[in-house]
C-alpha positions in Angstrom: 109.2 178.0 134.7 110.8 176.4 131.3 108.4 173.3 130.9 111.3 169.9 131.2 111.4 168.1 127.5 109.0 164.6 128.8 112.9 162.0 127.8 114.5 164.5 130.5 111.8 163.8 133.2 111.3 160.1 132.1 115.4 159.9 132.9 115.2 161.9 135.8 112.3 159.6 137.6 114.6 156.0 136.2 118.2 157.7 137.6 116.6 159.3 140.3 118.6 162.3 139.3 117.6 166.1 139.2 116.5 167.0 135.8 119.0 170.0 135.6 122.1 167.3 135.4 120.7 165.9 132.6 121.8 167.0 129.1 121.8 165.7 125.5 125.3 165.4 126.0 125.3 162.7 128.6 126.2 159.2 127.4 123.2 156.7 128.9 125.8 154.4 129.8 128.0 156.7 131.5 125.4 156.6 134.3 126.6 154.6 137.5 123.3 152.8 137.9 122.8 152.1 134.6 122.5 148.1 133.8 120.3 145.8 131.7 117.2 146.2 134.2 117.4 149.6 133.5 117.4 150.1 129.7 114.2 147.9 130.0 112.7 150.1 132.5 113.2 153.2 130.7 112.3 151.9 127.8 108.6 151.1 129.6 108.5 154.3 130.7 108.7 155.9 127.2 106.2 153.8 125.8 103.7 154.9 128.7 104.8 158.8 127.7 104.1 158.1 124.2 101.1 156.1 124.5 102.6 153.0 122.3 105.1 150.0 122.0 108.6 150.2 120.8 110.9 148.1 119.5 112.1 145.7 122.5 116.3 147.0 121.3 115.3 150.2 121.0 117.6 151.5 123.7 120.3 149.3 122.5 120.5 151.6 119.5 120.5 155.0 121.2 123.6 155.9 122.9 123.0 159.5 124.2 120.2 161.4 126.0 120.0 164.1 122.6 119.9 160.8 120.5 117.0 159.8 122.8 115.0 162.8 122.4 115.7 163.1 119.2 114.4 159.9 118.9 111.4 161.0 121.2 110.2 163.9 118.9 110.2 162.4 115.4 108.2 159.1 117.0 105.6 161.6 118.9 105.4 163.5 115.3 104.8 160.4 113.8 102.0 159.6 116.2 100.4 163.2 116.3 101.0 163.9 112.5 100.8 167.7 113.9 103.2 169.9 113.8 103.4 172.5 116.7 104.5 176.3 115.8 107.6 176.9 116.8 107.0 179.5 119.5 103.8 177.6 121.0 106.1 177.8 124.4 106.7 181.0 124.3 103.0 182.6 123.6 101.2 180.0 125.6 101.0 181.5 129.7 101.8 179.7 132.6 99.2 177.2 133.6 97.0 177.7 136.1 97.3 175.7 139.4 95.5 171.9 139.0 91.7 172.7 140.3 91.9 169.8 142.9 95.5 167.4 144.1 94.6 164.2 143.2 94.2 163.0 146.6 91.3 165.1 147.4 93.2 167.6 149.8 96.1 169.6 149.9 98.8 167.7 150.9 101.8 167.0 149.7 100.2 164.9 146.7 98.8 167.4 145.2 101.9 169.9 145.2 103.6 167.3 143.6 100.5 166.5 140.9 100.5 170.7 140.1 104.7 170.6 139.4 103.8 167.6 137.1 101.5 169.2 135.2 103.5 172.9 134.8 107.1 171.3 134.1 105.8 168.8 131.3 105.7 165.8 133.1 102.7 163.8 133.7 98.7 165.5 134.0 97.5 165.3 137.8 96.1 161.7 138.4 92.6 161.5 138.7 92.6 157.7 140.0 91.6 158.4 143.4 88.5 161.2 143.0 85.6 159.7 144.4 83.2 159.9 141.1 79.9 157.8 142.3 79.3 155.4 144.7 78.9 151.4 144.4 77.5 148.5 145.6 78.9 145.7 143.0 82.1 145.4 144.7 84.7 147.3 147.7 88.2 147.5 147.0 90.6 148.7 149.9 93.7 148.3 148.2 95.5 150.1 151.2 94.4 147.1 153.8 94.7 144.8 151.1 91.1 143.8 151.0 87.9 142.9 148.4 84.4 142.6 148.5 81.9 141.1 146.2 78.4 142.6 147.3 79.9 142.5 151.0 81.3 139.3 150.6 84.7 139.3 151.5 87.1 137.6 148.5 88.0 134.8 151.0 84.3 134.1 151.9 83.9 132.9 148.1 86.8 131.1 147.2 86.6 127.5 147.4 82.6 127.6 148.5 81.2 128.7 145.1 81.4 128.5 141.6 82.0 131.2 139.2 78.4 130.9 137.7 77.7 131.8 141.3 79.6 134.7 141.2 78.0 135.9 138.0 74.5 135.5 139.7 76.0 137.3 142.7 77.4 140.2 140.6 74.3 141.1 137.6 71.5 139.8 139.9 72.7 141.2 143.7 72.4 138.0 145.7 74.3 134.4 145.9 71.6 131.7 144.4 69.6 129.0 146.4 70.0 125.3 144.9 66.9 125.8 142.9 68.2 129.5 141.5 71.7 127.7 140.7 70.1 125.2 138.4 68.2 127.4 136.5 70.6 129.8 136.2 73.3 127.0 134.7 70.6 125.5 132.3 70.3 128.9 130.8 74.2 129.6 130.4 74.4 126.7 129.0 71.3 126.9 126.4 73.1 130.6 125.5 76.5 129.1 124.7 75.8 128.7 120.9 76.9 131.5 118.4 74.3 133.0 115.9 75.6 132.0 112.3 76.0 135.1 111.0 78.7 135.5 113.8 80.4 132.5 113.8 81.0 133.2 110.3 82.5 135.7 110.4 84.7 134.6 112.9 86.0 132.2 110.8 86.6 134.6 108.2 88.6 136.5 110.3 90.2 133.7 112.2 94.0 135.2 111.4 93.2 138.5 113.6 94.1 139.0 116.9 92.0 137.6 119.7 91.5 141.2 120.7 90.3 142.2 117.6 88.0 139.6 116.9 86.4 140.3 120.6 86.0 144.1 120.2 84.2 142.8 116.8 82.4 140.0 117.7 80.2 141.3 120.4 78.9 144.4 118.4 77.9 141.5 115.6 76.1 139.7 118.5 73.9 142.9 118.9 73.6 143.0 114.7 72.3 139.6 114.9 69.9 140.3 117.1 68.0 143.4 116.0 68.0 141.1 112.0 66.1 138.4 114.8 68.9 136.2 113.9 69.8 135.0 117.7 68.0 131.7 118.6 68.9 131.9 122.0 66.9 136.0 121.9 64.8 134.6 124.9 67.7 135.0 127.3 68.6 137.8 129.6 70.8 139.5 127.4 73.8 139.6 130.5 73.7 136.1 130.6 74.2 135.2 126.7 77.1 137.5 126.7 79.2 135.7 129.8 77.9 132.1 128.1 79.6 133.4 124.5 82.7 135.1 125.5 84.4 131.4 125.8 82.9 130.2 122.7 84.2 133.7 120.6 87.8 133.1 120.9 87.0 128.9 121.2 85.9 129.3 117.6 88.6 131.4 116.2 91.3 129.4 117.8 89.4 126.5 116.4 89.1 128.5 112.6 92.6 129.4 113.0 94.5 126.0 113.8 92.0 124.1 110.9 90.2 122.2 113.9 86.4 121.2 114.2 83.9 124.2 115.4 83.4 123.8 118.9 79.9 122.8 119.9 79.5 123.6 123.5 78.4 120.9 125.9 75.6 121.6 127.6 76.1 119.4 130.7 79.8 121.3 131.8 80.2 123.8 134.4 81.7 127.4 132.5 84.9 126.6 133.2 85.1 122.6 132.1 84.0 123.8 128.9 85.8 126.3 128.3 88.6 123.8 128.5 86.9 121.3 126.0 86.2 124.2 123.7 89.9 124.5 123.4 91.0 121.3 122.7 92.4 121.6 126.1 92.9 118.4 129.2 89.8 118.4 131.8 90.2 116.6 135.0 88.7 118.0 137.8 92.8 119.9 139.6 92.8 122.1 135.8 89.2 122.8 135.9 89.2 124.3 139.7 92.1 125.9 138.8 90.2 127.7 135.6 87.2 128.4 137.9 89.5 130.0 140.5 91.0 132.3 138.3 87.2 133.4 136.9 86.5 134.0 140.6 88.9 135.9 141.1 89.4 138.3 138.4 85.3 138.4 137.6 85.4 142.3 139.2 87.6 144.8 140.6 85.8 148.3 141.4 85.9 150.8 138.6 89.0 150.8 137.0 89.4 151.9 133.4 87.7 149.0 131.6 84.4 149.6 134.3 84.6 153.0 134.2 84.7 153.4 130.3 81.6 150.9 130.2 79.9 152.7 132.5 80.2 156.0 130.7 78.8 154.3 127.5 75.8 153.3 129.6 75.2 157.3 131.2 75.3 158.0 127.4 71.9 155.4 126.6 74.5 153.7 124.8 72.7 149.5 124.2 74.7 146.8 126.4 76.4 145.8 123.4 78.3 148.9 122.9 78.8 149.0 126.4 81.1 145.9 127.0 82.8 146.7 123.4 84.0 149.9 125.2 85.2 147.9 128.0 86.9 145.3 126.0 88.6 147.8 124.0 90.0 149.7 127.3 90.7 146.3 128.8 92.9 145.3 126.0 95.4 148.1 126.3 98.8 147.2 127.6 98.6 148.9 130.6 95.3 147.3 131.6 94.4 143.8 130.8 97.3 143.0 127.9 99.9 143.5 130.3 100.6 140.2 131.7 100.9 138.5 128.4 104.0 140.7 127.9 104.8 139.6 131.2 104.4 135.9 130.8 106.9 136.1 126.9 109.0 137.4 128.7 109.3 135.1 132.1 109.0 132.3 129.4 111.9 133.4 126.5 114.2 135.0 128.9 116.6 133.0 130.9 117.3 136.1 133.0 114.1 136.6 135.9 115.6 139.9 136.1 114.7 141.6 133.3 111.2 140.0 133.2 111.0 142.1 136.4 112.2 145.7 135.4 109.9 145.2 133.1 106.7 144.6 135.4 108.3 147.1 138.0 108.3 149.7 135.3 104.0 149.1 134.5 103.7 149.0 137.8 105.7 152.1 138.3 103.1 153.8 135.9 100.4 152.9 137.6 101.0 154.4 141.1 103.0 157.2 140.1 101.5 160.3 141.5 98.8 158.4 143.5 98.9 159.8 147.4 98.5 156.1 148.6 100.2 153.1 147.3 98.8 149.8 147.8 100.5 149.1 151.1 98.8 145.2 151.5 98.7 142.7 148.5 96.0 142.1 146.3 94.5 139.2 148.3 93.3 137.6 144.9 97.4 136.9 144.3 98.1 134.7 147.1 95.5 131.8 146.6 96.6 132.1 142.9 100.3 131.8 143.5 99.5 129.1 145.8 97.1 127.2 143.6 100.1 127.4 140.4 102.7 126.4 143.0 100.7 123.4 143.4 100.3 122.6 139.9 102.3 120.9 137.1 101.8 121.5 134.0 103.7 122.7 130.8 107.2 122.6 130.1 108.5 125.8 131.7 106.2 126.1 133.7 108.8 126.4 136.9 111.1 128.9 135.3 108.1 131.1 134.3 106.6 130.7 138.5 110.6 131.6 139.4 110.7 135.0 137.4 107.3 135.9 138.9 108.5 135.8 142.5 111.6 137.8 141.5 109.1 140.2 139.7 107.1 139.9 142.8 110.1 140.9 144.8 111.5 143.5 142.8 107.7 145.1 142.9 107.9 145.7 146.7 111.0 145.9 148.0 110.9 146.1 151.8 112.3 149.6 151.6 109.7 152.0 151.2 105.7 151.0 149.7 105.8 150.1 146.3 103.1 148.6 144.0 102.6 144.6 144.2 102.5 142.0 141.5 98.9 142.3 140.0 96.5 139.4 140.1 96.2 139.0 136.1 99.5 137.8 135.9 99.6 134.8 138.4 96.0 133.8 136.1 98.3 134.6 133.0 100.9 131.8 134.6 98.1 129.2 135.5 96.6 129.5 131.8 100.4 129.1 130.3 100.4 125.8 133.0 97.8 124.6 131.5 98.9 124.9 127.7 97.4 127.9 126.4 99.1 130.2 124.5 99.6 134.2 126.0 97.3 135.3 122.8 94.3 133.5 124.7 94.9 135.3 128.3 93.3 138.7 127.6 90.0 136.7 126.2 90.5 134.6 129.3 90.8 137.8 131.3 87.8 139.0 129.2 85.9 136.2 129.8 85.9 136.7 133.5 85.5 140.2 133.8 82.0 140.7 131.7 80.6 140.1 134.8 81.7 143.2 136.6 81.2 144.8 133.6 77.7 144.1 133.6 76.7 145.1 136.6 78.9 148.0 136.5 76.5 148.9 133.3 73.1 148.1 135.1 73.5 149.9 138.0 75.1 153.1 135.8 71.7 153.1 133.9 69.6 152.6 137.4 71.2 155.9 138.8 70.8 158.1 135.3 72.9 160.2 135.7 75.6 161.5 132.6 79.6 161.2 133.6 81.1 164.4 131.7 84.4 165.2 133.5 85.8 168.1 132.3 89.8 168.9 131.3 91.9 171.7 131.9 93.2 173.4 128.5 97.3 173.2 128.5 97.8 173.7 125.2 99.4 177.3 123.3 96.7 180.2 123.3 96.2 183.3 121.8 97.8 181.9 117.8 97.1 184.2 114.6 96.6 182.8 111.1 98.3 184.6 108.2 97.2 183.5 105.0 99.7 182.5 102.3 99.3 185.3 99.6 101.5 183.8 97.3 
């Protein structure tokens, strides 16, 4: 079977049309359900088949489907910088049947994951093979349902604090009174930067916040094996949750000409977090920044656990570990997501488009998986509850309004489709409460190095190596003839 060109099955999957109707010569906007939602929703869609951002008018620009793949190829050169022979097609045999569906079984999943794969379209998804077992956190995203350490999600919110949660999460159980305040004191005492690192934040101020993250914990591990941390005497997991905050505190600080943050001592995590940035502190915005902590502090293995936890089957130090996980976490189809999400709801006067767009990552995300979520997230509800309570920027009710028509556009009640993720309800509350969408990944970040961290610890307890293997799809049997001349 002739493999379909990836722009013909990207179109087909957007116009829900057969790929055999589809030729270069076919004007885009020709198409009956062709509108403004989806140009943006294709245009998602390609970025996910090439693996990068385009310009937001690209599709403006293109008016044909051979334009488009013209377009296609010469940007998937570009990226590759390899040039495939000419007749790889044609030498290369058919591909062998996927080894398992991606469900597990032999339904009608994996007959659909196996086309995929031989016509060009996407690999079979691997999201729901069982790799190890857990017991940091249960996510039933088909019942709608999570777990901390067997407490239920709505067991913890509104009875604990986040540094609870962290205890829960790296140490296994909920702290007792005298646990709590011991724990605190040493989050606290760990908040400080070694001056080798804070440095060089400041010298680097005019990065990205993801940058200067995926940078600034590897320097934490240099300064201490020079014996350059004061704070050395502290569980390692616990100085790296205490600085996360004061990382991107400090380069916003750097980066706007303000004072250094010193971190106060006597604040909970999230209250100074907010004083670190400069930002108001009464006790509404600082439940609301402890709720959001809560809630995003772990959610089962996804990429960013999963990629730290293979760095930790390697031997690979703690430090490299969460630099893995930051780096995963900060792709756009992970963690940098809902910043997109949130420029958009906030520049665009149309809730619309803001939606195509999220219905289009979304749309990524589930394809080929045998179960959609069929239940909300139950972290979004007491988010959208807790922002819907809350005033605060300018905006802040037209960026809420395109969320809900994103949230409706997610799952419409025809048929499951994915729901709004929890990041960007957290993205909205930080907007609320004045911080710009460059802060929410390190926000995100900030939460989630809890998981992280126990995802590493018990990765190392079990010992054992994660080395999944791939199935080869590329052209075979190839001769070199040497140039003579």
């Amino acid at each position: 079977m002739a493999k379909v060109h990836p722009v013909i099955s990207t179109l087909s999957r957007v116009f829900d049309m057969p790929s055999e109707f589809i030729g270069d010569e076919m004007r885009l906007r020709a198409v009956a359900s062709w509108d403004n939602l989806t140009a943006v929703e294709l245009q998602v869609h390609l970025e996910h088949e090439l693996g990068t951002t385009l310009d937001d008018h690209l599709i403006e620009h293109i008016e044909s489907v051979g334009q488009l793949r013209a377009f296609y190829d010469e940007r998937l050169a570009e990226l590759s910088r390899i040039e495939a022979p000419a007749d790889a097609s044609s030498i290369a045999p058919p591909l062998p049947a996927a080894p398992f569906p991606a469900n597990g079984g032999s339904g009608q999943g994996g007959a659909r994951d196996t086309r995929h794969a031989r016509d060009g379209g996407a690999p079979p998804d691997i999201s729901d093979v069982v790799a190890g077992e857990t017991g940091i956190s249960e996510v039933d995203p088909e019942h709608g349902r999570l777990a901390y350490r067997g407490y239920p999600i709505e067991e913890l919110i509104g009875r604990v604090t986040f540094e609870e949660v962290v205890h829960l999460l790296i140490r296994g159980w909920l702290p007792d009174r005298a646990e709590l305040a011991a724990f605190r004191e040493r989050l606290a005492a760990a908040r400080g930067l070694p001056p080798m690192v804070a440095t060089n934040l400041v010298l680097n101020s005019n990065s990205s916040t993801s940058s200067v993250l995926r940078t600034a914990v590897p320097a934490l591990g240099v300064a201490a094996e020079a014996h350059a941390d004061p704070a050395a005497h502290i569980d390692l997991r616990e100085r790296l949750v205490a600085r996360i905050p004061t990382i991107f505190a400090t380069q916003q600080a750097a980066r706007s000409g303000r004072r250094l943050p010193d971190p106060a001592p006597e604040l909970s995590h999230a209250e100074n977090i907010l004083y670190m940035l400069g930002l108001e502190r009464d006790p509404e915005r600082v439940g609301l920044v402890d709720l959001c902590l809560i809630l995003q502090a772990e959610h089962g293995c996804n990429a960013s656990a999963f990629a730290a936890r293979v760095a930790a089957a390697t031997g690979a130090d703690t430090f490299a570990a969460i630099t893995v996980a930051l780096a995963t976490f900060t792709g756009p189809l992970h963690g940098g997501a809902a910043g997109r999400v949130i420029d958009l709801a906030r520049g665009d006067d149309d809730p619309d488009t803001a939606a195509a767009y999220l219905r289009g990552r979304a749309d990524q995300a589930s394809a080929a998986r045998a179960v959609p979520a069929a239940e909300e997230d139950p972290r979004v509800r007491p988010l959208r509850e807790a922002a819907r309570g809350f005033r605060g920027s300018t905006g802040g009710d037209h960026v809420l309004t395109v969320l809900d028509a994103v949230r409706t556009a997610a799952h419409p009640s025809k048929g499951p489709r994915p729901y709004l993720t929890v990041d960007c309800y957290a993205a909205a509350i930080y907007h609320l409460l004045g911080m710009d969408s460059d802060l929410f990944v390190p926000m995100f970040a900030a939460a989630r190095v809890a998981g992280w961290l126990a995802h590493v610890e018990e990765q190392r307890a079990r010992q054992g190596r994660i080395h999944p293997r791939l199935r080869y799809a590329g052209p075979r049997n190839l001769r070199h003839f040497p140039d003579r001349n």
